[in-house]
C-alpha positions, 0 to 999 in steps of 0.5 A: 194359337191365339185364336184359341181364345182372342175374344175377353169374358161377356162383362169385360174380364180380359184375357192375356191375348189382345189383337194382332197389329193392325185388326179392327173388332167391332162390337154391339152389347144389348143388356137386359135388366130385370129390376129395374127394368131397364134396356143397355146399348153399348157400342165398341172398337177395339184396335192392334197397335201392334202385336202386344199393344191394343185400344179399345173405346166404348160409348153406353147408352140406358132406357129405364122401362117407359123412359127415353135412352139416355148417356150412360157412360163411356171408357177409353182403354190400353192393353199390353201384353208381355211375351208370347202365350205359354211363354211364363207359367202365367201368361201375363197382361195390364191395362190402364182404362178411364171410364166415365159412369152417368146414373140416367136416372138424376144425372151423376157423373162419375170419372173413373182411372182403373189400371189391371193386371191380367194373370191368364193360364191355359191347361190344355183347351182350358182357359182360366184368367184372374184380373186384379184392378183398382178402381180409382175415383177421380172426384172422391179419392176415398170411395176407390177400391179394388176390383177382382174378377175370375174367369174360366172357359172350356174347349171349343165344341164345334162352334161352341164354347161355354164360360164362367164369370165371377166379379166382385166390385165396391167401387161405384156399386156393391156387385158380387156377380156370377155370370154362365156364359157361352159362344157361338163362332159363326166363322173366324171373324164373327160370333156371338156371347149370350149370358146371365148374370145374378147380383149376389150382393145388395141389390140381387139385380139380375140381366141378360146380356148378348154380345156380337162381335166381328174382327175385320 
């Protein structure tokens, strides 16, 4: 059934399911950061148009250790699926997103167009989903590339699950980041993701995010 893994990966890797005609899903991400230190907010709400067709808008906010909270970004996402899960060999999603990124710290904007494709596979209880984008650069068509992010997912134990991100971006930053994740359902409508990510490029930046997400 869908409800097997509705919910996409901590850091955005979608999965092929989206949400059923009509549901709403609420969502608060907090994100801690290590260095710089810095304190992430980013509220969401994703929409079913209809059984294959969602929307999803976000609005982010940053406080850089002893600053104030400032804008920091924002996207507004479509999302469709074709078929029915375990219809094809690979379940298979795309999405167009548009996505405004500000630096809080000199004022930078930068406005992004990034379509993807959702390659998701299930092998039992097992998750595992590949997303292909191209992140497009609106202002500095020379500096947009491709995305990549894999994700893999176990059963559900009890309440449980645990997960696995690995992304790789070059678009507005250099990230290679590994990100060990879990879930905890408090009921059918509501549950939270904890994880940890590691930058392995560049920076080696590290942060903590939580997410709590609830389905109406």
């Amino acid at each position: 059934m869908a409800e097997a893994h509705k919910d996409d990966y901590l850091t955005d890797t979608f999965v092929f399911v989206t949400l059923d005609r009509n549901e709403l899903e609420i969502e608060y991400f907090l994100d801690g950061q290590f260095s710089p230190r810095a304190l992430g907010h980013r509220l969401g709400v994703e929409y079913g148009f209809s059984d294959h067709l969602m929307g999803d808008v976000a609005m982010s906010w940053m406080q850089n250790s002893g600053g104030p909270t400032a804008f920091s970004g924002g996207f507004v996402e479509l999302r469709y699926r074709f078929g029915e899960e375990s219809q094809h060999l690979l379940d298979r999603a795309a999405s167009i997103e548009y996505r405004v990124e500000r630096d809080p710290a000199d004022g930078e904007t930068r406005h992004l167009l990034e379509p993807r494709l959702v390659l998701n596979k299930d092998f039992g209880d097992y998750n595992v989903t590949l997303n292909l984008a191209y992140a497009i650069d609106l202002e500095k068509p020379g500096e947009s590339a491709p995305e990549i992010a894999l994700g893999f997912r176990s059963p559900a134990f009890g309440p449980f699950r645990a997960g696995l991100e690995l992304r790789r971006e070059l678009a507005t930053e250099n990230v290679f980041s590994v990100v060990p994740q879990a879930w905890v359902r408090f009921s059918d409508d509501a549950y939270v993701k904890v994880g940890f990510g590691k930058n392995l490029a560049a920076s080696r930046e590290s942060f903590v995010r939580v997410a709590l997400e609830m389905e109406f």
